[in-house]
N, C-alpha and C positions, 0 to 999 in steps of 0.2 A: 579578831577577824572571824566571821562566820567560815565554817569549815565547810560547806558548799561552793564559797567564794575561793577561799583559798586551795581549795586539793580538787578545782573545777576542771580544770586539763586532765586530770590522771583518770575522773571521777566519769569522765566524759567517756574516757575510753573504755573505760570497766562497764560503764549502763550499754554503748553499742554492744560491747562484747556477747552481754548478760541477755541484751536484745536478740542476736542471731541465733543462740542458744536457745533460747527460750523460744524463739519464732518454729524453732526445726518439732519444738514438742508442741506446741500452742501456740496459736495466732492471739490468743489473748495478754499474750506477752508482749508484743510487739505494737513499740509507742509509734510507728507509722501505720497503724492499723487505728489510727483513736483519733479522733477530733476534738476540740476544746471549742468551747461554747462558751459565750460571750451575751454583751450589753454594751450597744454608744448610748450614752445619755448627752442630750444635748442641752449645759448647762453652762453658763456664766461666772458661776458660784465658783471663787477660790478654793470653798472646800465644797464635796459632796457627801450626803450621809451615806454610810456603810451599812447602818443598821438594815436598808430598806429593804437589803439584798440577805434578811435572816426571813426566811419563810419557814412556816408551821409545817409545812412537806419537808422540811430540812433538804429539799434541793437548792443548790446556787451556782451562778455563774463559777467558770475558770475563770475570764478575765471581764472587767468593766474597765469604760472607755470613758474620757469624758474632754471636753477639749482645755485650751487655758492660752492667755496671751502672753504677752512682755510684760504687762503690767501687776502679771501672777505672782505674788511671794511662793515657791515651793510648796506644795498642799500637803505639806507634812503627814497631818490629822489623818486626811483620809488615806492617801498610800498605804502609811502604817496599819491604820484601823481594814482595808482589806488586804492588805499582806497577812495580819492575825487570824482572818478569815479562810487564808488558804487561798486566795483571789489575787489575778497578778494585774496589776495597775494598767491600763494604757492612756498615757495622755500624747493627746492629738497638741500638740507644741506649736499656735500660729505666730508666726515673726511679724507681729503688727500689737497695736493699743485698739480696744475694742471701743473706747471713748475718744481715739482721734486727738486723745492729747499729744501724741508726740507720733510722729512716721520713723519705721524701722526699713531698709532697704538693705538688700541682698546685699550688696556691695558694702555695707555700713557692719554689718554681721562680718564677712571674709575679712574683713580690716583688722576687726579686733575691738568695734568702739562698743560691744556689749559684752565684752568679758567679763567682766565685772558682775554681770548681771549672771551671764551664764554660769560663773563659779559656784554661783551661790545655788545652784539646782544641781551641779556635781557633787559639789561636797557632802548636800543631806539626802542626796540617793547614794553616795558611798557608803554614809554611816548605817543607812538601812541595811546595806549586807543583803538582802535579797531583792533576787529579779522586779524591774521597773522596767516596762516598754514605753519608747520615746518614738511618737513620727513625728519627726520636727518638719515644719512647712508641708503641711500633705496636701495631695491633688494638685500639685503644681503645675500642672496640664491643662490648668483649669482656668479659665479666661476672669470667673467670679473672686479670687482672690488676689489680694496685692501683690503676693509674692510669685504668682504665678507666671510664666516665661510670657504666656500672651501682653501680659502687664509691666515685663522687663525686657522692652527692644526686643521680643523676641529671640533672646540672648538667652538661652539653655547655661550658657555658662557660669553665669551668675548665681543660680539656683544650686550648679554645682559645688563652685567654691565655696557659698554658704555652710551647704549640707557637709560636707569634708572639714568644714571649719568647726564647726558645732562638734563633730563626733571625735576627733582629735584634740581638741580641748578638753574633753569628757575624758579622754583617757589620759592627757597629760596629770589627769588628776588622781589618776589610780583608780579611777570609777570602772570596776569590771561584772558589775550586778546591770548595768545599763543596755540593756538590749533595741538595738536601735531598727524602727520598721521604716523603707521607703515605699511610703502607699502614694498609688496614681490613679486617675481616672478610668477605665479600661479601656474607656474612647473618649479622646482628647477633644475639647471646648475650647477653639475650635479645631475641627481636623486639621490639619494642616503638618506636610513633610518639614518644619522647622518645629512643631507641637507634638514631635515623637518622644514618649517619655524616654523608653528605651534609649535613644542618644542621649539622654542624660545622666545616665545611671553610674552614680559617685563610683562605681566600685564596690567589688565581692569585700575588701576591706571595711572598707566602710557601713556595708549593708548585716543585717541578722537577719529580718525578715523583711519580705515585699506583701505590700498590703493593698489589698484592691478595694476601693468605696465605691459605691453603689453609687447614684445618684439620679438617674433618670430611672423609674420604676415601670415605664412603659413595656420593656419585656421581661422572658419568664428570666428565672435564675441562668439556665442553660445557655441562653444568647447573650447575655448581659458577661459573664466571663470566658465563655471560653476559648474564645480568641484572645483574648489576653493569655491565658493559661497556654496555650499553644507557644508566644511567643515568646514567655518565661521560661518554658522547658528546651526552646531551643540558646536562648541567650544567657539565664540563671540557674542551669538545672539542678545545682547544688542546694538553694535556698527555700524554706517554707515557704509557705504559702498562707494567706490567710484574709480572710473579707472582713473589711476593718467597718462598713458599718454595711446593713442591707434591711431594707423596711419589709417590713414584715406581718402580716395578719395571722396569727395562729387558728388551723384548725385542721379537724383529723385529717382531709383532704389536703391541705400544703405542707403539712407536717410531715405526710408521706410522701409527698413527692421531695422535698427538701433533701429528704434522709434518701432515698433512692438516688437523685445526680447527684451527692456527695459521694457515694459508691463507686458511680460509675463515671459519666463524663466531668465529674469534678473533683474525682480521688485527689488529684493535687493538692488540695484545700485541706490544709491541717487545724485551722480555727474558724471558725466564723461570728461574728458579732452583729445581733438584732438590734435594728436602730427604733423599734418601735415600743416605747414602754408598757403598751397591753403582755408584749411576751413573758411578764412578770407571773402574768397570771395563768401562763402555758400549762397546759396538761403535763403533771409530773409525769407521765409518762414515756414523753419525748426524752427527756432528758436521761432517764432510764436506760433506754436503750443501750446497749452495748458499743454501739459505735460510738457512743459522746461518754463511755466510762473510762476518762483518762485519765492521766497518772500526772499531778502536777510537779511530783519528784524529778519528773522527767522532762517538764517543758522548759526547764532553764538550757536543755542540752542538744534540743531539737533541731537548732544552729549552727552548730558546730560544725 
């Protein structure tokens, strides 16, 4: 067993310790002072290449994102290949067949008639031993997916028992490298007091991190979450935080301001992931910064 895995309780409490110690001498000690920076790619592909993310700057992402259905074998290949990288996996988990061969329904998942299926993605993220983030059914606020409560009788409930069912299975299997994100719209599709994600939210047990996706790019970064962010601190205050995909045009102008409301009105925000693949080609610069020089020793424990 991987000794991160196994001595993670104790290991947890040794890094906060080492954290408030080291914050009292240095703010460069201190992992909520640092943000993890990211990539959604949005691909199809069972597997994704890893390589694409070795640039001649020797800069790379913390985490790449990438989605995957029912009809996914476990992406072995690439998890591994950027786990080796020092890169922490996130796959966007949807409960549906992207080819329509077969319907998957919320209530068909809480039951139990896809264990089988789901065993087989605990078991080879057990043997990996290191951190794998899962948002299984994300943006479920969201009118555009099947899974989504607008799409389920507007029955919140269903989404829940799903999501409790999937992450409790994962742990009946001893899968403790599995960190699970519940990401939601920041504004629900459609609005509506029965479309509050917040009434849905599985539980502090159940959850690792909450993840907020972009999706309407009509406004800037600042309006787009921070009512969300407001609502988290008062109902989740415990849990990271983190923008699981946000489109994005790089240039020295939004670059600075990105890095500015991460400071200030979005200090919440401990990762963010750029959904636009040009950010490949972002000014090493940015990523330079002191604010995004994080410590990925330390992001398995950010949850805790």
């Amino acid at each position: 067993m991987n000794f991160f895995v196994k001595y993670r309780p104790l290991l947890g409490i040794l890094l906060i310790a080492l954290a408030i110690f080291g914050c009292a001498k240095s703010k460069k000690t201190d992992p909520n002072q640092r943000i993890y920076v990211g990539y959604y790619q949005l691909s199809r592909d069972s597997e994704i290449d890893a390589s694409q993310f070795k640039t001649k700057t020797g800069i790379k992402p913390h985490i790449v994102s990438w989605p995957a259905d029912f009809s996914t074998p476990f992406p072995n290949g690439s998890v591994a290949a950027f786990q080796k990288m020092n890169i922490v996996p996130l796959i966007s988990w949807e409960p549906r067949f992207w080819n329509q061969s077969q319907t998957v329904t919320l209530e068909s998942i809480a039951k139990g008639s896809w264990d089988a299926y789901l065993k087989t993605w605990a078991i080879q993220i057990r043997k990996l031993e290191k951190p794998v983030l899962i948002s299984f059914a994300p943006e479920f606020n969201s009118e555009q997916y099947p899974w989504g409560t607008p799409n389920n009788d507007q029955n919140g409930d269903r989404y829940v028992a799903a999501y409790r069912h999937v992450v409790a299975l994962f742990r009946s299997e001893g899968v403790s490298n599995a960190i699970f994100v519940w990401t939601i719209l920041p504004v629900s599709s459609p609005i509506a007091e029965w479309n509050d994600p917040f009434a849905m939210y599985p539980g502090d047990e159940y959850v690792d991190w909450i993840g907020l996706a972009a999706v309407n790019q009509s406004s800037d970064i600042h309006t787009m979450f921070s009512e969300a962010l407001l609502k988290i601190a008062k109902s989740q205050p415990t849990k990271p935080v983190m923008i699981t995909r946000y489109s994005y045009e790089p240039s020295d102008k939004s670059n600075k301001e990105v890095v500015e409301v991460l400071q200030t009105d979005l200090a919440p925000i401990k990762a963010i992931l750029f959904s636009n693949p040009k950010i490949l080609k972002i000014n090493p610069e940015f990523f330079k910064q002191p604010l995004f020089q994080a410590n990925m020793e330390e992001f398995v424990y950010l949850h805790l």
